[in-house]
C-alpha positions in Angstrom: -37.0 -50.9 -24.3 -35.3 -52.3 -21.1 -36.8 -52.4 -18.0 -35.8 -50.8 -14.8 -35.1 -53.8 -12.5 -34.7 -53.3 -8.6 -31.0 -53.8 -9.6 -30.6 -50.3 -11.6 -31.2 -49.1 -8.4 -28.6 -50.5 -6.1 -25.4 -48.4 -5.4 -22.1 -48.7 -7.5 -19.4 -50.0 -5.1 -16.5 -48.1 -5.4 -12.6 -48.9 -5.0 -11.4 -46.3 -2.3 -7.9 -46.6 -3.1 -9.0 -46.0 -7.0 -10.8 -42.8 -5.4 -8.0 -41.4 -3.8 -5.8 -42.1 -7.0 -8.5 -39.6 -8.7 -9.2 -37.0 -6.7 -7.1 -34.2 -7.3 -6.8 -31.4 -4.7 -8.8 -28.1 -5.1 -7.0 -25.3 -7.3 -6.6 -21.6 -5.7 -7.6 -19.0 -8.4 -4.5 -17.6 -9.3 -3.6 -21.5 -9.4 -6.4 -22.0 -12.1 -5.7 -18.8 -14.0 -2.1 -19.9 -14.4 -3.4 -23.1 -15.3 -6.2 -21.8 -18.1 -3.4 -19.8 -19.4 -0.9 -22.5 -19.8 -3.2 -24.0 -22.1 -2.5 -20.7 -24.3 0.4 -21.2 -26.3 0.2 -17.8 -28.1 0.2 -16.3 -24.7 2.6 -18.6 -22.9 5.3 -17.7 -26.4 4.4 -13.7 -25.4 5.5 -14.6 -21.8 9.0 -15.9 -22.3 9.4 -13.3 -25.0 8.6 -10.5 -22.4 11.1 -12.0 -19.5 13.7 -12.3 -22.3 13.1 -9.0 -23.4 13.7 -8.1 -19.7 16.7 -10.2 -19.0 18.3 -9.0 -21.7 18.0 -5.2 -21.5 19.6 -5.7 -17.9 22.3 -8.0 -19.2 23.4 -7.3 -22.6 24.6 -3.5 -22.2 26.9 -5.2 -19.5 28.8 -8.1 -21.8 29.3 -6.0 -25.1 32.7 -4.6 -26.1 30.9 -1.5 -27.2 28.9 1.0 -25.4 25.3 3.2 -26.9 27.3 7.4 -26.8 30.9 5.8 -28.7 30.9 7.4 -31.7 33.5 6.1 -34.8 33.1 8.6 -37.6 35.3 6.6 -39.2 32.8 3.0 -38.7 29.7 5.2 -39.3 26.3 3.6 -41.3 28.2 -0.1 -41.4 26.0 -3.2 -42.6 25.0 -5.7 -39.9 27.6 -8.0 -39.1 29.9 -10.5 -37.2 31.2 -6.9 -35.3 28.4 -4.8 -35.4 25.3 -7.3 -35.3 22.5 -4.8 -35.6 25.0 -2.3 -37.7 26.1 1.5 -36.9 24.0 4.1 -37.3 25.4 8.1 -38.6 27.9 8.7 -35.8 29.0 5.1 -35.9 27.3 4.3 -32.4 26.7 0.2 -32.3 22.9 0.1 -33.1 23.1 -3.3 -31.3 23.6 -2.2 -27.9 21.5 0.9 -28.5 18.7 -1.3 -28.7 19.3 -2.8 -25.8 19.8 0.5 -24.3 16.3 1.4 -25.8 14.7 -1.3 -24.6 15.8 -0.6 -21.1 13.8 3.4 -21.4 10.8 1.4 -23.3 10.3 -1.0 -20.1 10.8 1.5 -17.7 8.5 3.9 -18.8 5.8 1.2 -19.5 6.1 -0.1 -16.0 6.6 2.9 -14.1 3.6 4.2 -16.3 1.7 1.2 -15.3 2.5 1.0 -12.0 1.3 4.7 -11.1 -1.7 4.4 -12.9 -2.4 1.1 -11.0 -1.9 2.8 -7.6 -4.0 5.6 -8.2 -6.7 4.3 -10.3 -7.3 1.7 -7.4 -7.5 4.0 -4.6 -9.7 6.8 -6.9 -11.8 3.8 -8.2 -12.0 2.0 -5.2 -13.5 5.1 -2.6 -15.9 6.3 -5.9 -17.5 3.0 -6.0 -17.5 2.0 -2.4 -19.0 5.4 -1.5 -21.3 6.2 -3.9 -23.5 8.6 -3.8 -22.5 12.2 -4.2 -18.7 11.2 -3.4 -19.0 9.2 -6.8 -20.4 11.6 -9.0 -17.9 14.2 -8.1 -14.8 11.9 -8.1 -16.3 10.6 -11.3 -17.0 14.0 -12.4 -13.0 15.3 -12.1 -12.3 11.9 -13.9 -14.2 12.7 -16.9 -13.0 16.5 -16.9 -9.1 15.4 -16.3 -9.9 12.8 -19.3 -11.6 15.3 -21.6 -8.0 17.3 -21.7 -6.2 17.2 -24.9 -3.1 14.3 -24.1 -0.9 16.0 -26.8 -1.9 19.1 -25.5 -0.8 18.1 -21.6 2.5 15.9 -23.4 3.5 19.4 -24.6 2.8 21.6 -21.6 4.4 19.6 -19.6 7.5 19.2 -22.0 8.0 23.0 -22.0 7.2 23.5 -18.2 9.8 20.8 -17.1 13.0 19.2 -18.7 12.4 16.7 -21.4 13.2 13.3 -20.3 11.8 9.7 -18.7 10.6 11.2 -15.8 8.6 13.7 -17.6 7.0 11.4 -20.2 6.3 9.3 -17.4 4.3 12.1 -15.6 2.7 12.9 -18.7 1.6 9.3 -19.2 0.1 9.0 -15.9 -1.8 12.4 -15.4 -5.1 10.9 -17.4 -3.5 7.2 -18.1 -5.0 6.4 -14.7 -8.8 7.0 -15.3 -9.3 3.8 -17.1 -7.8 1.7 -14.1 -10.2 3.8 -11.9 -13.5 3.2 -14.3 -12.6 -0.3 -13.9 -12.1 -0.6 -10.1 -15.4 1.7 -9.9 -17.2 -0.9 -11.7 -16.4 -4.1 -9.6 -16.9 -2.2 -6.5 -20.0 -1.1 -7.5 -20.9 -4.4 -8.4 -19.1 -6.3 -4.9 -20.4 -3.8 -2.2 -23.5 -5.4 -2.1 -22.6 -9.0 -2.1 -23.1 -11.2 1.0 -19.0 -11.8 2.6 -19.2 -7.4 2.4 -22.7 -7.2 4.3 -21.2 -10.4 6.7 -17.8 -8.3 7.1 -19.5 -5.0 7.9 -22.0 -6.9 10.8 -18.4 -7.9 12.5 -17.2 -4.0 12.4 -15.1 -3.8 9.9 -14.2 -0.3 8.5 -14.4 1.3 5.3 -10.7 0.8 4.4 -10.7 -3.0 5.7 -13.8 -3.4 3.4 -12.3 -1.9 0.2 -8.8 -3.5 0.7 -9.2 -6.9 2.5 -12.5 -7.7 0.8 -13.0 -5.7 -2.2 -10.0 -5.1 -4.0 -8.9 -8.6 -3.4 -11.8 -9.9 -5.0 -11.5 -7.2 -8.1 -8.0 -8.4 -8.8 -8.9 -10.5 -12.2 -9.6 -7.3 -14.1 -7.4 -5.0 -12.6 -4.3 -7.5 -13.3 -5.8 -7.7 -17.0 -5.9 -3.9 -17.5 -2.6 -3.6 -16.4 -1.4 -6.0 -18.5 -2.5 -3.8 -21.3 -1.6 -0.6 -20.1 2.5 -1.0 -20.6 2.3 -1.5 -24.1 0.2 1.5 -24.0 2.9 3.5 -22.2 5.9 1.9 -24.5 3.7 3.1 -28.0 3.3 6.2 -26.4 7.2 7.2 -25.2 8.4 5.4 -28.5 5.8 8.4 -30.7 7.0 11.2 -28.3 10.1 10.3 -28.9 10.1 10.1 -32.4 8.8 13.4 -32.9 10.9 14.9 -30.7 8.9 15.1 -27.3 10.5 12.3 -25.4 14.0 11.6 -24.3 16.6 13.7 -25.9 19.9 12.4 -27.9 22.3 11.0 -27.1 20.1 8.9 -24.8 19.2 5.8 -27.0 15.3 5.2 -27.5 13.9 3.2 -29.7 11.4 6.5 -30.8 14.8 8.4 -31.2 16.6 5.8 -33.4 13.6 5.0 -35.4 13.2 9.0 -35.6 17.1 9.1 -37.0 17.0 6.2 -38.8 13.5 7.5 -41.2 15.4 9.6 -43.4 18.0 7.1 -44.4 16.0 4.5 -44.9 16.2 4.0 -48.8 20.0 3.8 -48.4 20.5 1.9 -44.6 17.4 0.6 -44.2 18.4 -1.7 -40.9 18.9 1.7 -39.0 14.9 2.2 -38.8 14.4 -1.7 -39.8 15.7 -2.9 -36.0 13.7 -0.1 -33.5 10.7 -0.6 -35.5 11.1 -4.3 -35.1 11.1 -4.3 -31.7 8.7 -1.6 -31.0 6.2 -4.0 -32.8 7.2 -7.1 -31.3 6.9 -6.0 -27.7 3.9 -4.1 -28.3 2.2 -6.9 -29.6 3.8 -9.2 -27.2 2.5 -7.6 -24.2 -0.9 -7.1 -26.5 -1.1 -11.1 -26.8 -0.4 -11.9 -23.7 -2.6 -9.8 -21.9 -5.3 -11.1 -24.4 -4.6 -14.8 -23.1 -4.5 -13.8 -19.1 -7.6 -11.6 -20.0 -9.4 -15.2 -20.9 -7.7 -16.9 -18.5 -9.0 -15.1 -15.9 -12.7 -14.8 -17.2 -13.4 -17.9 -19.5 -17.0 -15.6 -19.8 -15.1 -13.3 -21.9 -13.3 -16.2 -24.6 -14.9 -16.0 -28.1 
């Protein structure tokens, strides 16, 4: 065994300019989520496929020749091709730029959808668990009711009360979509109120709305990002099956719930008709599925299997 000599115990001289080449400057935490999640190809690959996605449901529509309400009797149920890229479907509407069209309803309910239920759900969330008490167990209490409801049962109310269309689903969507944002938002208040920067904040006088949305909320903004990351492919699953039984947007607006709706019965003999809407409906889903997966780990390495 080798003996400890005075020498061991000397310090390690070290090369200042090596130090400085080394140290590397301290990482904000959005900085090091972005950085985890850079590290996640299968997440990074669902990004670019969402901002494509995007991108092109604003752009195409605008460069094609052909428009998604044209109908061609005459070009009706044509094979993919050179022309028609995606093919035609039964009034010889381009199936290509309906797709596009489809995608454009698809985004805009999910982030609409997502988007209301992330404005509410933080504010409900935020006073239940901030408050406590009695003020929590009745907000909670009108949570759990609202959430008990039926959601076909509201879809259809609300579809024979007002006008079918995206602003209806949308409504529909967000009258219980919410609740899960808010159980969330509950939960990290709950769990923050009592930490030390909140106790130091209230000595200086600040108020209960400074508390919940300059301390609070900032500090809960991991998991609320991560939930609503996963609530627009929620939304999009949910306006595509409204749609394609007839409780979403009506024809001839292009969905892609509508043209996989229209496209079902001909399947045997044009199959690309349901073959491209179902494509995309699953791609996006699980896109937005994927990638809310990877900033869900990115955010809490805790949570990574």
């Amino acid at each position: 065994m080798q003996q400890l000599t005075k020498e061991h115990f000397e310090p390690i001289s070290v090369d200042l300019r090596q130090s400085e080449a080394i140290k590397r400057p301290s990482l904000s935490f959005w900085a090091d989520v972005w950085r985890r999640l850079k590290m996640n190809k299968v997440a990074m690959a669902s990004l670019i496929f969402i901002v494509v996605l995007i991108v092109a449901a604003i752009v195409v529509p605008f460069v094609t020749n052909n428009d998604y309400f044209t109908t061609d009797l005459a070009g009706k149920n044509k094979k993919p091709s050179v022309e028609h890229w995606f093919g035609t479907d039964d009034l010889g509407r381009d199936m290509f730029v309906r797709i596009w069209y489809g995608a454009r309803i698809s985004l805009e309910v999910g982030l609409a959808a997502a988007f209301i239920d992330l404005v509410i759900g933080v504010i409900w969330g935020g006073l239940a668990g901030f408050y406590g008490g009695k003020v929590d167990e009745i907000m909670m209490r009108i949570a759990d009711i609202l959430f008990a409801i039926p959601y076909l049962l509201v879809v259809i109310l609300l579809m024979v009360v007002l006008e079918p269309g995206v602003g209806t689903i949308i409504i529909a969507l967000t009258i219980t979509g919410w609740i899960g944002m808010a159980r969330i938002v509950r939960g990290q208040m709950l769990q923050l109120k009592s930490q030390e920067f909140v106790l130091a904040a209230r000595s200086l006088g600040a108020d209960a709305n400074r508390l919940i949305f300059k301390h609070l909320i900032p500090n809960a903004l991991g998991p609320i990002i991560v939930t609503l990351s996963l609530t627009v492919p929620s939304a999009i699953f949910a306006e595509s099956f409204l749609s394609f039984i007839g409780l979403g947007v009506a024809a001839p607006v292009a969905s892609w719930g509508t043209m996989s709706s229209e496209g079902l019965p001909a399947m045997k003999y044009y199959p690309w008709r349901l073959m491209f809407p179902a494509l995309f409906i699953s791609v996006t889903i699980l896109a937005f599925n994927l990638f809310g997966d990877g900033l869900r780990d990115a955010v809490d390495p805790r949570l990574r299997k």
